[in-house]
Every structure is written in structure tokens, then in C-alpha cells.
N, C-alpha and C positions, 0 to 999 in steps of 0.2 A: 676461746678462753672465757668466754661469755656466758656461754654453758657450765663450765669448771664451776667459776664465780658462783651462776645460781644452786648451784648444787651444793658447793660450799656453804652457804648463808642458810640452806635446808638443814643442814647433816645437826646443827645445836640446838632443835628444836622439839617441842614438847610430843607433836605427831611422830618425827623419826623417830625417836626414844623408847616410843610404845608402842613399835612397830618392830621393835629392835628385841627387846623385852619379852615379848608377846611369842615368841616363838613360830613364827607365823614366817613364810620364804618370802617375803616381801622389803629385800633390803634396797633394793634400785639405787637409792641416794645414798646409799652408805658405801655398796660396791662401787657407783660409780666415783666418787670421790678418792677409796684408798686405791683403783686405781690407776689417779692421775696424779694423789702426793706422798701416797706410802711405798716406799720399798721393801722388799721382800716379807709378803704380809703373811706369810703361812708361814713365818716364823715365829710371829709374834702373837700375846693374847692383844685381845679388844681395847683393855688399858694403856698399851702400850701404843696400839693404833692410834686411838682417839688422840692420846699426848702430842704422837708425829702429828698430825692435824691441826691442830691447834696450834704448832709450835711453825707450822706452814704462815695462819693468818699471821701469829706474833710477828714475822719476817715481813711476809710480803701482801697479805689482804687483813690490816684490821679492818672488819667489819661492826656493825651494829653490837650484833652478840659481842665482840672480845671486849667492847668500849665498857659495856654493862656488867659483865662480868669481872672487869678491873677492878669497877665503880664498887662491886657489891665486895669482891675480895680486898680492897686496899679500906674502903670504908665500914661498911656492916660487918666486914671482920676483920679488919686492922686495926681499928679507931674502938667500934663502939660493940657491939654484939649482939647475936638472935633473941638473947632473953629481954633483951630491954631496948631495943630498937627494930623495925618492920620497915622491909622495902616491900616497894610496890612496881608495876610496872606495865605501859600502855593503859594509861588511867584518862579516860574520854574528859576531857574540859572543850566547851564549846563545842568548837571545830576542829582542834586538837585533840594529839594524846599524848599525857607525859610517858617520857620514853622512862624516866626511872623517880622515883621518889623514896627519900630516905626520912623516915620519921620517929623522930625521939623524942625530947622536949620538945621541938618546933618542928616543920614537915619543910625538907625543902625540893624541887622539885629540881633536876638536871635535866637537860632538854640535849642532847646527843649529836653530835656534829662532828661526821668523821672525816677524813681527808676524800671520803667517795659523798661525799654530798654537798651541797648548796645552801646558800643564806638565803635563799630568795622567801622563804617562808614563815625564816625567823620571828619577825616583829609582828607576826599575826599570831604565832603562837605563843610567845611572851604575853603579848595582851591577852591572848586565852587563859594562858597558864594561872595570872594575875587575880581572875573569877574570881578561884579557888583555893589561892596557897596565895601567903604571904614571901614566902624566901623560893627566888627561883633563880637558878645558875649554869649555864651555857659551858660543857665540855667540847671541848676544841681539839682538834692536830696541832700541836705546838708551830707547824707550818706558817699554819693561819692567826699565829696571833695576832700580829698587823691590822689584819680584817676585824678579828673579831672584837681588838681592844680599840677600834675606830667606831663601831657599833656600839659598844655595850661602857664606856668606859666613864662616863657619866651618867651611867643610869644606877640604879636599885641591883640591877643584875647581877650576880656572880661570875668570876671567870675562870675556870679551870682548864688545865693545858694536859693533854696527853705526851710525855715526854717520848722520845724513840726508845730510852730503857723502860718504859711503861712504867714509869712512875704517873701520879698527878700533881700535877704543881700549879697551886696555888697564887694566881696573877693577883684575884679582887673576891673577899668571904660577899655572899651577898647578904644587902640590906635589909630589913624588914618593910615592906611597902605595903600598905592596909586598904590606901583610895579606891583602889579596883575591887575590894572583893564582894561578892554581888549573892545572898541569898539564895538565890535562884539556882544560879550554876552550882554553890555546894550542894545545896539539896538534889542536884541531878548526879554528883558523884558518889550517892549514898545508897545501897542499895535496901530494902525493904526494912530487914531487920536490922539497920543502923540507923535507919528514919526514926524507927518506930521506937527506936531504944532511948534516941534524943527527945522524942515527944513526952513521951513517959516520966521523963527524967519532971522534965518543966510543967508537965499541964497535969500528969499524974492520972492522964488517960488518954484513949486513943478514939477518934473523932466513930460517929455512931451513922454514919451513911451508909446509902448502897453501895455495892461496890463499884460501880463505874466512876463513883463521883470521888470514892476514898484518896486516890493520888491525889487529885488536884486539890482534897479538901487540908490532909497532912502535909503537901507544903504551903497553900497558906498559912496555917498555924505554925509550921517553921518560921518563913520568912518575916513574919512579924515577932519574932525573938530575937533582940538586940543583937547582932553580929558579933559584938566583944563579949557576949555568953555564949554564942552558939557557936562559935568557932572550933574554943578547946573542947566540947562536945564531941565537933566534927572528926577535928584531929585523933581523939581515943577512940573514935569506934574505925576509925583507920587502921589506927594502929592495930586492933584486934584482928587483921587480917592476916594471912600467912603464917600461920602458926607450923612449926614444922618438928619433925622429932631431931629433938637435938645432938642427938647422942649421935644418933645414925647420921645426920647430916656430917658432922662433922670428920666423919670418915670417906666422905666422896671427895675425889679428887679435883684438884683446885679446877681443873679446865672444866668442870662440870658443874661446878658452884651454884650458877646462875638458874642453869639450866633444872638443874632438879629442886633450886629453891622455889620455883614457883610454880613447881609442878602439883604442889599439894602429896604428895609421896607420903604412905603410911609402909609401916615397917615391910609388911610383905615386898612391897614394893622396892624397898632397898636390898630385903635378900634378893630380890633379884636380878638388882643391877649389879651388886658384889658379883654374883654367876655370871654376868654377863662379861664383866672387866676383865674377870679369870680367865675365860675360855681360851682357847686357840681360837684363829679367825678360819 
């Protein structure tokens, strides 16, 4: 079953997808999945495949992806929406990586905790998370609420409960907590032309060195910008990330949400996946 599992956690991924797409005989993870949880698969298209799949974890292995994919379809489109709010996701703080981030007016970071994983890690990635983002909040198995509202239940943190009808239910919104947030670590979650766009903003140019010396030169010039300016900075050129085409997103089917929102998909690429869902298998 072990195997199943890993294959499972493969099959919502941005590799299989474009491997899938691609036209290419290379499905291993996708044959071997439908299988071991699809029935009678030559009778059905790809869409309907995928659905049986998915509709397996909802039952019996939520995994990582179904956790994320909830987060992004009950919130980024339940709550709030593509045009005016951007998720993010495996975003490096520290020694950590947020596992999802949803950023509107304020960025808050949900840190993923399914009924197949462990807290042993937790409080070292809170404290990571903390660098970087001011609101961070711990989705749980409703299993573990116990656990997890013995940990977090007087702190800053947030606590969301994954119900068994997959709903999210809301234990504790999390706090705004500022102590922890460190220059440094944002400037390491920004990539070049998001540094550079903050620089500009403030100094109204960008430092005139060699290039070896230019990173270390652009975040000292960060870093010495009062954190209560350079924050909301931070937060907008986050937010410019994942831009996606709307129209078309919103025609992929809900078990696929996640998966092609951050895939960076331009239209070609969604006629594709339309041909793909259609097909017979």
C-alpha cells in the first residue's frame, strides 16, 4: 500500500501533468494509480478518471495536495477571489517552507498538518514562518484538535480544523504578531525583480557595484528601511505573483484547482488540458 500512497501523492503534480499533456508514452504514475483505484477505465474520459481519484483521497488518503486544494477552493474562491487576492505556495522562510499562503490586504501563511503527519516540527517552523509574515495559522485534522489547541491555543497562531465533510472550521482567526519579523529573512523571500522594485520605490535607484557584491549590497539598503514601510512593499510585490488567466482557470475542474493554479498555465496550455479531460483513457 506504500507504493499505492507514493504514487497517489505523484499523480497532482506539476511533473505528471506535463507529462500527461505532452503527448509523450510516459504515464507510469498515472497507469499505475487508475490501476489500483479506478474501475473500468476504458470506459471513461480522463476527467472522469481524475474525479474517481480524487474522490478516493476525499474518502480514504487526504494527503498534502487535497489539504491545499480545499484551502485554495473554499478560500481563494469561496471567500475572496483570483483578481484581487494571490496564493502562494512552498514559499522558503528560514529552514522552512510555507506550505500555502493567501495574500489580500494582509498575507497569512497556513502551515499544513494532515492526519499522515507529525508536530514534531511545528514550533520550529512557526518561528520561521514569524521572519516573514505577520498572521500564520495551522490547518489541522479535526482528529487532532486536542493536540493541536494544547499547542497553539495561546499563542498569535491560528487554528483551522479540516472537518470529515471537508468543510474548514474555524477554532481561532490568527493574531497579527510583528516581534519576530526580521529584514533579512523577507529580503531572502523576494526574488530579484521584487528587491529591486522595492529599492526603487525608496532610494529611487539601484546600488552602482559589481556584480558579486550587488546582492549583499541591495539588501543592506533593504534592511535599513524601517520594517513598518518595507513590509506592505513586501506584501505587493507578492502579491504580483501567480497571475493566471482567468477565464480559463475557471473552467478547470474543482480537483484540479490547485494544481494548475500554480502551474503558471497560458491558454495554449489549457487547450490542452480541455483535450486531455475529454479523451477516452
Amino acid at each position: 500500500m506504500e507504493n499505492n500512497n507514493f504514487a497517489l501523492n505523484r499523480i497532482f503534480t506539476q511533473n505528471t501533468f506535463k507529462k500527461l499533456l505532452s503527448n509523450t508514452s510516459n504515464y507510469e504514475t498515472y497507469y499505475s494509480v487508475i490501476t489500483r483505484f479506478v474501475s473500468n477505465p476504458y470506459l471513461k474520459n480522463n476527467g472522469d478518471i481524475i474525479s474517481e481519484i480524487y474522490l478516493y483521497l476525499r474518502k480514504n488518503y487526504r494527503n498534502e495536495y487535497f489539504y491545499k486544494n480545499t484551502l485554495l477552493n473554499k478560500l481563494l474562491l469561496g471567500v475572496h477571489k483570483p483578481s484581487t487576492t494571490t496564493a502562494l505556495t512552498e514559499i522558503p522562510v528560514g529552514k522552512s517552507k510555507a506550505d500555502f499562503v493567501l495574500i489580500n490586504g494582509k498575507a497569512v501563511v497556513y502551515e499544513i498538518k494532515t492526519a499522515l503527519d507529525t508536530f514534531e516540527r511545528l514550533k520550529t517552523q512557526l518561528v520561521d514562518y514569524y521572519k516573514a509574515f505577520d498572521h500564520v495559522a495551522v490547518l489541522a485534522d479535526e482528529n487532532n484538535r486536542k493536540v493541536i489547541e494544547s499547542k497553539l491555543l495561546d499563542t498569535p497562531v491560528g487554528i483551522y480544523l479540516l472537518t470529515k465533510k471537508d468543510q474548514i472550521s474555524c477554532i481561532k482567526t490568527p493574531d497579527k504578531f510583528i516581534e519576530s519579523l526580521d529584514t533579512s529573512e523577507i529580503f531572502k523571500v523576494m526574488n530579484k525583480e521584487e528587491y529591486e522594485s522595492v529599492l526603487l520605490h525608496f532610494y529611487e535607484k539601484l546600488p552602482e557595484v559589481p556584480q558579486v557584491k550587488y546582492y549583499r549590497e541591495c539588501k543592506k539598503l533593504f534592511c535599513q528601511i524601517n520594517i513598518s514601510e518595507s513590509y506592505p512593499f513586501f506584501l505587493e510585490q507578492l502579491k504580483k505573483r501567480n497571475r493566471i488567466e482567468i477565464d480559463e482557470f475557471n473552467n478547470v475542474p474543482y480537483e484540479l484547482k490547485t494544481l494548475i493554479y500554480f502551474s503558471k498555465y497560458r491558454k495554449t496550455d489549457y487547450e490542452k488540458l480541455d483535450l486531455f479531460l475529454k479523451q477516452k483513457f
